[in-house]
N, C-alpha and C positions, 0 to 999 in steps of 0.2 A: 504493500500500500504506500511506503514510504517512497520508493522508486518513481508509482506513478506522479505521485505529487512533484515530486522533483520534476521528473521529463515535462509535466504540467506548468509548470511555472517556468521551465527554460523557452519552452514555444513562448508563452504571453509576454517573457523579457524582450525574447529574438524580436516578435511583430513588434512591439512596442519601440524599442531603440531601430527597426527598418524604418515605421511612418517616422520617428523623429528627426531622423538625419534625411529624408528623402527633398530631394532638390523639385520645389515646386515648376518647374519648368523644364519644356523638352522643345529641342530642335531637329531637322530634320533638313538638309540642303539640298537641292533638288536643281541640278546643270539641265541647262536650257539645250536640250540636244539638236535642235532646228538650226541653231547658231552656232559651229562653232566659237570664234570667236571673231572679230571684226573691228574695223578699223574706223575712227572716227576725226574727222578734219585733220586726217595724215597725220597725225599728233598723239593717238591714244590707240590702243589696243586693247576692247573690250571682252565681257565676259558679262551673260545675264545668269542669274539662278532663280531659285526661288524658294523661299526661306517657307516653311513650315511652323508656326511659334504658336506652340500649345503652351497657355496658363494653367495649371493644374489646379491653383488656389483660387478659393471664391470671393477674393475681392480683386480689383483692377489693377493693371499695372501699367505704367508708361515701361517701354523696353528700349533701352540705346545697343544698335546695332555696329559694330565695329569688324574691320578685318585686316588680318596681317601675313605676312608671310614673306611676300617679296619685295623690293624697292619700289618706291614711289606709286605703291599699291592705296587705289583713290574710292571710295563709295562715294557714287554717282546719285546714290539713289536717297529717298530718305532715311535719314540718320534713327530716327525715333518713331515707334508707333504704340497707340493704344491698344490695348487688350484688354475686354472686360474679363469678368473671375467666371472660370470653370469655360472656357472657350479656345479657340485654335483659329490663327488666319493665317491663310498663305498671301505672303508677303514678297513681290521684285525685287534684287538685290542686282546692281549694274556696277562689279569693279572693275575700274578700268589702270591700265599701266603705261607711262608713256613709250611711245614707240621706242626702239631701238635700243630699250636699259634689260629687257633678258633674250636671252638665246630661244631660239625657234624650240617649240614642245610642250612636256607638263611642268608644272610648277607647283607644290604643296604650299595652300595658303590655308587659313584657318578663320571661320568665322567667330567670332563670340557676340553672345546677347545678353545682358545685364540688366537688373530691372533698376529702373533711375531711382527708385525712393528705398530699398533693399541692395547691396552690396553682396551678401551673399546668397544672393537670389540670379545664375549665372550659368550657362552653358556655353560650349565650347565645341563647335563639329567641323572635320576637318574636309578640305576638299580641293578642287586642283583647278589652277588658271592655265589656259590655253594660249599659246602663241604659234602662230603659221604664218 
């Protein structure tokens, strides 16, 4: 009897410290395969995607969109969007790199989304810039 109790309370610790530490939000990056990538006023070499950003929590959030990886890597698109609580929008993401700063091919760039009024409310999904 004393075993079950025990195994009994490790399950309710386990669930209990999962919901605790679980990261109210998820991303999902989604390359715009119609495009590879494209040239804009002979200046920029573009890349569309499209960002996935499920709110897990039921109150709202503003989300700041950022991304990195290679030089002089630029969001075109907008920076910030709202999301009510308990919802998902697919969101355009347009980074662009100037012409002639990476070599022809793939490139691992990484996007992160942050909620502006929470810090540690934060994903990070990785994905790749195309140049041709």
């Amino acid at each position: 009897m004393l075993v079950y109790t025990a195994i009994l309370w490790t399950i309710i610790i386990a669930i209990g410290i999962t919901l605790y530490t679980r990261v109210p939000l998820k991303v999902d990056v989604i390359r715009d395969r119609a495009s590879l990538s494209r040239e804009i006023d002979g200046r920029w070499v573009e890349n569309i995607y499209q960002l996935q950003i499920m709110n897990t929590q039921e109150v709202p959030h503003r989300f700041v969109i950022r991304a990195s990886g290679v030089p002089t890597l630029q969001l075109a698109s907008d920076e910030s969007i709202d999301i009510p609580g308990a919802s998902t929008r697919m969101v355009p993401a347009r980074l662009r790199v100037e012409t002639g700063k990476l070599p022809v091919g793939s490139h691992k760039i990484e996007f992160e989304v942050r909620a502006a009024d929470n810090a540690a409310i934060v994903a990070r999904e990785r994905s790749i810039f195309l140049v041709r």
